[in-house]
C-alpha positions as CSV (number, residue, x, y, z in Angstrom):
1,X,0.0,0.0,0.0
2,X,2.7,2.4,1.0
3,X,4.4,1.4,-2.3
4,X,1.6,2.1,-4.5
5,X,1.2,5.8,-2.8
6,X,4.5,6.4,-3.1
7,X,3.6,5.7,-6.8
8,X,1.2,7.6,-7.1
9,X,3.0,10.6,-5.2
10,X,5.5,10.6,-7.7
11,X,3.7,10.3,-10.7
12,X,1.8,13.6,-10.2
13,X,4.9,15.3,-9.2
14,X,6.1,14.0,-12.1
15,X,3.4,15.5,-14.2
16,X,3.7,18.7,-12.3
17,X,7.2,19.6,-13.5
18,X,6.2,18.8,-16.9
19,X,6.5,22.3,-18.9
20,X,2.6,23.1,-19.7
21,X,3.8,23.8,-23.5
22,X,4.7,20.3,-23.4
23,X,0.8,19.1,-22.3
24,X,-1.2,21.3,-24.4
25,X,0.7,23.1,-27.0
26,X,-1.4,25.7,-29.3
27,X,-2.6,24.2,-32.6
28,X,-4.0,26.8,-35.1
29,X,-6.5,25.3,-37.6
30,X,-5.8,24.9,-41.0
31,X,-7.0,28.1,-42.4
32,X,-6.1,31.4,-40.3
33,X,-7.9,34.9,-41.8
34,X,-5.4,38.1,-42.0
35,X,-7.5,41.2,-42.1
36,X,-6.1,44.4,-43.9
37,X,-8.2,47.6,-43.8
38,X,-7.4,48.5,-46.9
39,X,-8.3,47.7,-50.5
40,X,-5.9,45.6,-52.9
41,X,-2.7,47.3,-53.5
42,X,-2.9,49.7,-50.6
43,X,0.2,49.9,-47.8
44,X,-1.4,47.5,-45.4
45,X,-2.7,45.2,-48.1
46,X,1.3,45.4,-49.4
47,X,2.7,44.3,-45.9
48,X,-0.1,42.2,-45.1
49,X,0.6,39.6,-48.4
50,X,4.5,40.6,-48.2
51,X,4.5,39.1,-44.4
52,X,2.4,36.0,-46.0
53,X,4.7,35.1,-48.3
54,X,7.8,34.9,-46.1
55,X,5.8,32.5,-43.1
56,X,4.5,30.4,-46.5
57,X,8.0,30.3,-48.2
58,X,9.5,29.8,-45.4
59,X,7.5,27.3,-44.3
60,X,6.8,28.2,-40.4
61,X,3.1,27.3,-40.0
62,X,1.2,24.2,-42.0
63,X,-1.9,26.7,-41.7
64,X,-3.1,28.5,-44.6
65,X,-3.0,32.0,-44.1
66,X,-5.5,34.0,-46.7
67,X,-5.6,38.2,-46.6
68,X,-9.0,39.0,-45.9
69,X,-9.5,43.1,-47.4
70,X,-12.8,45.0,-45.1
71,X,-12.1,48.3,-46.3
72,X,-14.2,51.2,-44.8
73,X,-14.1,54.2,-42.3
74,X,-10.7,54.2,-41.6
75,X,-9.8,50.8,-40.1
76,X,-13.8,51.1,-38.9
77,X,-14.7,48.1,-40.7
78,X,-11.8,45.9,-40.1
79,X,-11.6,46.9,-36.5
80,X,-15.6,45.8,-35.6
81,X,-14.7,42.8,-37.7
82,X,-12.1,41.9,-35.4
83,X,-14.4,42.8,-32.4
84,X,-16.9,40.4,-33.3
85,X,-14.1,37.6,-33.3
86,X,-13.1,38.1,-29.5
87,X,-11.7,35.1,-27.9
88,X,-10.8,33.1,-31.5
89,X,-7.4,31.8,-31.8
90,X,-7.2,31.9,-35.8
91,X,-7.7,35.6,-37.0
92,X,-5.5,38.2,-37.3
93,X,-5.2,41.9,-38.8
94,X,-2.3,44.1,-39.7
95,X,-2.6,47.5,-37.8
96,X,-1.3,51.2,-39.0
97,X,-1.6,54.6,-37.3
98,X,-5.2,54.7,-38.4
99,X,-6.3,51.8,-35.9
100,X,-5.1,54.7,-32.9
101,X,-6.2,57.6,-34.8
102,X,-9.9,56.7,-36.0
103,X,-11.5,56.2,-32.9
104,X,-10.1,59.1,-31.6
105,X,-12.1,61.6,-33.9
106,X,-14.9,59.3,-34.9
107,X,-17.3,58.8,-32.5
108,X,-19.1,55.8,-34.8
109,X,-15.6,53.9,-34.6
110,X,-15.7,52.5,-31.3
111,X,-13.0,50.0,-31.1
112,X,-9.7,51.2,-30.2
113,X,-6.6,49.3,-31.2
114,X,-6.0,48.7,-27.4
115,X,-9.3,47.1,-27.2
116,X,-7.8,43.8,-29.2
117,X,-4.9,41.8,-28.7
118,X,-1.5,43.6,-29.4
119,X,0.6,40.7,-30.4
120,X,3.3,42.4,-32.6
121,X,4.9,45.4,-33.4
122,X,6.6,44.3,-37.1
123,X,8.3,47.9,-38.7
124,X,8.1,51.4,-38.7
125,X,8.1,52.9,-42.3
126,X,8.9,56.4,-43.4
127,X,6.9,58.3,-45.8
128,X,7.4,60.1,-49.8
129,X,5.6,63.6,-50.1
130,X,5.8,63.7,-54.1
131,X,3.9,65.1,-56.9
132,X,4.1,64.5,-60.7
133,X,7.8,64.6,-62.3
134,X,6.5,67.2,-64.8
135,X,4.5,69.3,-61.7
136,X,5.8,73.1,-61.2
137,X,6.9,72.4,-58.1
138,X,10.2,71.6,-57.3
139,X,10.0,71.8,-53.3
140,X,7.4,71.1,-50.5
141,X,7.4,74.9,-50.0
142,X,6.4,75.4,-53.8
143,X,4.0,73.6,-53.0
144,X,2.8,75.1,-49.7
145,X,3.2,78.5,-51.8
146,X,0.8,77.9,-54.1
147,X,-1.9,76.2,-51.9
148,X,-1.7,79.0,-50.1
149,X,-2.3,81.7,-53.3
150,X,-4.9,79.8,-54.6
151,X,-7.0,78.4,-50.8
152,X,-8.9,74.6,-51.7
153,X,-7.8,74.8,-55.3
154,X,-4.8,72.7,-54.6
155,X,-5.3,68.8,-53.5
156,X,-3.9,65.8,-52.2
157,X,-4.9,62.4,-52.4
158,X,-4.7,59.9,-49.6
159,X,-6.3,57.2,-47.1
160,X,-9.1,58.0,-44.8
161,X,-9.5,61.4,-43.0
162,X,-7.6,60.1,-39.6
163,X,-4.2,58.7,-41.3
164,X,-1.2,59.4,-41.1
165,X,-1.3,61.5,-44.5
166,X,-4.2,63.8,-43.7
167,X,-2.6,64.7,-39.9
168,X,0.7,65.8,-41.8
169,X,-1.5,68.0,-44.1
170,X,-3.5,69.2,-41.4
171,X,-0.3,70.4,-39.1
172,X,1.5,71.7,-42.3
173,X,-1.4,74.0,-42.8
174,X,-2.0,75.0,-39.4
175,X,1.2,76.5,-39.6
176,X,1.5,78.2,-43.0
177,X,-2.0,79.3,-43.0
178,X,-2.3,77.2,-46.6
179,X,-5.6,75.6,-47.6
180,X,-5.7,72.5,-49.3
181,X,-7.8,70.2,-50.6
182,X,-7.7,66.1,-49.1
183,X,-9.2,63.7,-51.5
184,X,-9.8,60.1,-49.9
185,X,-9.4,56.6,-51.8
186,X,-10.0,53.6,-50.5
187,X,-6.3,52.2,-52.2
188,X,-2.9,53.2,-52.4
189,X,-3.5,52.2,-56.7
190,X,-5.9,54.6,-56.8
191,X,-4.7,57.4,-54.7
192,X,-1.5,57.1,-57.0
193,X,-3.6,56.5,-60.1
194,X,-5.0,59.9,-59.4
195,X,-1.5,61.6,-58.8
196,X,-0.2,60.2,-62.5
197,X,-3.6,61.5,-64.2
198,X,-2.9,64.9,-62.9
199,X,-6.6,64.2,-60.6
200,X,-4.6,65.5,-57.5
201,X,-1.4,67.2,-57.2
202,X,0.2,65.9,-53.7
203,X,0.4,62.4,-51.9
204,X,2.1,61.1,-49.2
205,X,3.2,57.4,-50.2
206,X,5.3,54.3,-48.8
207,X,8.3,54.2,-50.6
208,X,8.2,50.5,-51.8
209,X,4.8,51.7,-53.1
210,X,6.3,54.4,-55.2
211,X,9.1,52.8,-56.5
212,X,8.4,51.2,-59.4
213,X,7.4,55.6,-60.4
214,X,10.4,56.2,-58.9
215,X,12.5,54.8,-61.0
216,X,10.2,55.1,-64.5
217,X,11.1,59.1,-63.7
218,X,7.4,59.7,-63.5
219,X,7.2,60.8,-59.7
220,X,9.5,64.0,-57.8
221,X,9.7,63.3,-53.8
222,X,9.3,66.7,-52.3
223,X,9.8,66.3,-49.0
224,X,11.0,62.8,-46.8
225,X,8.4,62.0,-43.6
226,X,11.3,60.7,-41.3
227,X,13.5,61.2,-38.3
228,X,16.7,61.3,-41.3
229,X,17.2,61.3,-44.5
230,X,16.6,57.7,-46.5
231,X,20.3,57.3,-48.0
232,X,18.4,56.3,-51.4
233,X,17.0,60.2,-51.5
234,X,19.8,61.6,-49.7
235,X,19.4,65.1,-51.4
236,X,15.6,65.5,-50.2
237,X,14.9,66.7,-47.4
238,X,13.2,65.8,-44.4
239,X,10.0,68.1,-43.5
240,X,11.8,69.1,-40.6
241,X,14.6,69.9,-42.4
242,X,12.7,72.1,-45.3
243,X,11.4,74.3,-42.4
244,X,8.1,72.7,-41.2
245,X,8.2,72.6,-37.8
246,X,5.7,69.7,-37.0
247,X,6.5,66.4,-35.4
248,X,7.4,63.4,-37.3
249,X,5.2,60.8,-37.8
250,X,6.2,57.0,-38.5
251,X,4.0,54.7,-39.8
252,X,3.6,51.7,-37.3
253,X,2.4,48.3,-38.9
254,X,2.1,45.5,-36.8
255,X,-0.4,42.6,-35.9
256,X,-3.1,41.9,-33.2
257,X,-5.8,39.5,-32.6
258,X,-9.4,40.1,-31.6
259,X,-10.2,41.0,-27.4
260,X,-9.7,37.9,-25.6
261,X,-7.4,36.2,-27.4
262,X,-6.5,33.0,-25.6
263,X,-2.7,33.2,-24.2
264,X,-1.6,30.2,-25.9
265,X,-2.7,31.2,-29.3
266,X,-1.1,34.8,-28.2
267,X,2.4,33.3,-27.6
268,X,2.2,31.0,-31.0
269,X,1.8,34.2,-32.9
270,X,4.7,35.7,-31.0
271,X,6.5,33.2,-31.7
272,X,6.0,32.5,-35.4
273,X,6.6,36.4,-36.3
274,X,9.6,36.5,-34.3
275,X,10.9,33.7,-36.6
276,X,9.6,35.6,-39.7
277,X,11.1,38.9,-38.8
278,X,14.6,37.0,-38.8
279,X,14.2,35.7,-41.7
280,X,16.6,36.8,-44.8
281,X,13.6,37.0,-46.9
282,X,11.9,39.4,-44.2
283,X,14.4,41.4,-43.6
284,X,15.4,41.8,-47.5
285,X,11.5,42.9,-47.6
286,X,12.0,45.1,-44.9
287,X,15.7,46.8,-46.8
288,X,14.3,47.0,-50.6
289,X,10.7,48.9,-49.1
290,X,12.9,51.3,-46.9
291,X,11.8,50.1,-43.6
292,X,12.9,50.0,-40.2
293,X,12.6,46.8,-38.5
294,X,10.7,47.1,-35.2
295,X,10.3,44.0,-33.7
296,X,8.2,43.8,-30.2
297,X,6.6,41.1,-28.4
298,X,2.6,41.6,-27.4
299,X,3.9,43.8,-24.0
300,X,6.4,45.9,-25.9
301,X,3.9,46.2,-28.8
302,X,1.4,47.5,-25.9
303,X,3.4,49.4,-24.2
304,X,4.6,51.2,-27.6
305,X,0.4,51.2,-29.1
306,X,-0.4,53.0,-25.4
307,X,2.5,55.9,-25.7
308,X,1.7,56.6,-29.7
309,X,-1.9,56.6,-29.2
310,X,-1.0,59.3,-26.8
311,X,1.2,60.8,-29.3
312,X,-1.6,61.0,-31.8
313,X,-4.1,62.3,-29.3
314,X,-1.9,65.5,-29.0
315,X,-1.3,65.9,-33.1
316,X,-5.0,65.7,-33.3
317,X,-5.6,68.2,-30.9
318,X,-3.3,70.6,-32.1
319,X,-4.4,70.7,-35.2
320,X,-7.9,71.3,-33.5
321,X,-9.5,68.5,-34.4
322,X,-12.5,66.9,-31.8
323,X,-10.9,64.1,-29.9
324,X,-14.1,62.2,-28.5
325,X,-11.9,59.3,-26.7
């Protein structure tokens, strides 16, 4: 009797100092949703398949992994979409500056990036301010000029009315006292589409979005929207440096999960980016599209999304724009 407790005894101590990743490890099912808030061929949309093809080619998950696009009000759409989903383990979305600054200023957009499941901070990517190659202007103050001799004649195209493009336009006005117009599109193809046909005459762009324009001679990059100048456009200057005196802002792109994800599924995700970030296909990604790798896990990627959103806040105010959150 006393040998068969004894038995027992250690058997569940045994199975106590068993690592619990080794009794129930995270499965995700075969088919995992990625949901960009943006339309085909937009910035997020971009990042969203780039980051899909390194996991696939690089074989890290068996799961399929399909880019879902819920375009509408900002991140509006994609960000109640990923409210409905709280508590599932197998859907994700790519986040920009948008997720922090929609619900800010819309008081219909009520789900804050905070309010899901921060799970990785991937890059930060600096910004183009261009215009056509054949446009009169040959610097961001041209530009400014001219907007402000001729108020809301002027426009610019771009995203929804809380990203990262409009606030730049917004604080660059406030400023100068210049007026111009902000034309939304729900893609970054038609937002430069409208550039080329001489539609608009301003855009703020990614980089690896414009670089295929870029190099075809058919765009001129104004101004650069980063902390220094990209060594590729070494003779631009930053806004900062052409005499703006706004803040920069970085475009953040990352991924979280709906409210309630389950911690297990949270540290799979961690862990299976992490392996995709040091990846050489990821990071040649990340070098030929001018970003700046930014790795976090889902605290650092909290602790950063709770400090910008502040950031934001401020750049919204300033500009005097209603914060309602």
């Amino acid at each position: 009797m006393l040998r068969r407790t004894l038995s027992i005894g250690l058997a569940l101590v045994g199975a106590i100092m068993v690592p619990a990743s080794a009794l129930a490890q995270f499965k995700p099912a075969a088919n995992i949703e990625l949901v960009v808030h943006g339309g085909p061929g937009s910035g997020n949309d971009v990042f969203g398949r780039a980051l899909v093809n390194v996991i696939e080619k690089e074989k890290l998950t068996t799961s399929r992994i399909q880019v879902v696009n819920k375009p509408g009000g900002g991140s509006a759409t994609a960000s109640a979409y990923m409210a409905s989903k709280a508590g599932d383990a197998n859907t994700l979305a790519v986040f920009t500056n948008v997720w922090l600054a929609g619900p800010l200023v819309q008081e219909a957009d009520k789900v804050r990036l905070l309010d899901l499941t921060p799970i990785a901070l991937m890059v930060k990517e600096p910004g183009l301010i261009v215009t056509n190659a054949d446009s009169p202007y040959k610097t961001l103050k041209d530009f400014v000029a001219a907007a402000k001799e001729k108020p809301g004649t002027l426009k610019q195209s771009g995203g929804s009315i809380t990203s990262r493009d409009n606030i730049i336009r917004q604080m660059i006005m406030k400023e100068t006292g210049a007026d111009w117009a902000f034309i939304s599109f729900p893609s970054g193809g038609e937002r430069l589409a409208a550039l080329l046909g001489g539609h608009v005459q301003l855009m703020i762009i990614d980089p690896g979005e414009a670089l295929a324009q870029l190099k075809s001679g058919k765009l001129r990059v104004l101004a650069q929207v980063a902390e220094q100048r990209l060594p590729e456009f070494k003779d631009v200057p930053t806004v900062q440096q052409a005499g703006f005196k706004i803040p920069n802002v970085p475009q953040a792109r990352g991924i979280v999960g709906p409210p309630n994800m389950p911690k297990d599924a949270i540290a799979y995700y961690e862990g299976l980016l992490e392996k995709a970030s040091k990846t050489a296909a990821w990071k040649k990604y990340v070098q030929e599209n001018f970003l700046e790798p930014a790795f976090e896990k889902s605290k650092g990627t909290r602790d950063f999304l709770t400090k910008y959103e502040g950031e934001i806040r401020g750049q919204l105010k300033s500009v005097g724009a209603k914060v309602v959150r």
